[in-house]
C-alpha positions in Angstrom: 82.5 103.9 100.3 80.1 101.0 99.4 81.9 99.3 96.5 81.8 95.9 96.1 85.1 95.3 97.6 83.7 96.5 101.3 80.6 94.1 101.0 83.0 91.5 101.7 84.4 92.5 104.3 82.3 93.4 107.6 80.8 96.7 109.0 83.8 96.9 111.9 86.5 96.5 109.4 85.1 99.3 107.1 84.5 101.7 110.3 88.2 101.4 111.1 88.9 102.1 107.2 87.1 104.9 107.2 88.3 106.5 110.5 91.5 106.0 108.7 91.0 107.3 105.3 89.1 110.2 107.0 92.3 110.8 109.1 94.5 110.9 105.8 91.8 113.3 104.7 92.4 116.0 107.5 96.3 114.9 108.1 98.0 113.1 105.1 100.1 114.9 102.9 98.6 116.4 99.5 98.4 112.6 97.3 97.1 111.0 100.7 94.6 113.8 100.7 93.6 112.9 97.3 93.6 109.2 97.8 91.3 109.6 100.8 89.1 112.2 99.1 88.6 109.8 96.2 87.7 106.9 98.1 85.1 108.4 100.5 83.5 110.2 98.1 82.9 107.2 96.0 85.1 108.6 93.0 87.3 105.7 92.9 88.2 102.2 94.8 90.8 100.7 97.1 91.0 98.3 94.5 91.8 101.2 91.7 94.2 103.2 93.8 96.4 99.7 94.7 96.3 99.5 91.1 97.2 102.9 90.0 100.4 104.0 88.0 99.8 107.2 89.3 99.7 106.3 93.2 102.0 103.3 92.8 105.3 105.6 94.5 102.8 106.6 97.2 101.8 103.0 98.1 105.4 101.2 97.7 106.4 104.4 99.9 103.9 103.3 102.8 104.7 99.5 102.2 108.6 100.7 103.0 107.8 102.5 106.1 105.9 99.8 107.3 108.9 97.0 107.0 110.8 99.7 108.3 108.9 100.3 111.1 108.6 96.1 111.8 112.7 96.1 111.6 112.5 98.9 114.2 110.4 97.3 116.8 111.1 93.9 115.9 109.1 90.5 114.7 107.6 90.1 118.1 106.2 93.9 119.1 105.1 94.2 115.5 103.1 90.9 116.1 102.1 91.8 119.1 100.5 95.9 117.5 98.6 93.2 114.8 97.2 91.7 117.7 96.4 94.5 119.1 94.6 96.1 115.9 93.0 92.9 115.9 91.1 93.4 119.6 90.3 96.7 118.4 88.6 95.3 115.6 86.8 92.4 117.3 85.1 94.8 120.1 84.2 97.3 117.3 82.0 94.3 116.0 81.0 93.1 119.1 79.2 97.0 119.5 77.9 96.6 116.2 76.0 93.5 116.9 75.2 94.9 120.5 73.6 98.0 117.9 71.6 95.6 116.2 69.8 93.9 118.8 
């Protein structure tokens, strides 16, 4: 998954994409399957399945359950799980640069 769109972003942020699409790989339902097969293996891009006709259902679908799930919990808890995400991410790096040294 090295396209160009990762190489902007950094090395923690693509390890938590990849833990995910690798999850949707083993657990997702057959399209997520396919999504996640096709972007690890280098066959096609974020980029190209956001923009795909053929994957749009599948993406609106996940967008849905994820206003849903902010109605659910509310404005404030659904803050507060970005924040969280957010920690994770940021001591992720902090191992990376550790890694580095």
């Amino acid at each position: 998954m090295n396209s160009p769109e990762m190489a902007g972003g950094d090395r923690a942020t693509e390890q938590v994409r990849r833990a995910v699409l690798r999850h949707l790989r083993e657990h997702g339902d057959s399209i997520w399957r396919e999504i996640a097969r096709g972007v690890l293996d280098g066959s096609m891009t974020l980029r190209e399945v956001a923009n795909s006709t053929a994957y749009r259902q599948q993406m609106l679908a996940a967008t849905q359950a994820l206003l849903e799930h902010r109605n659910e919990v509310g404005e404030v808890a659904f803050e507060e799980e970005g924040r969280q995400a957010e920690t994770i991410i940021d001591e992720l790096r902090k191992q990376i640069r550790r890694n580095e040294r």
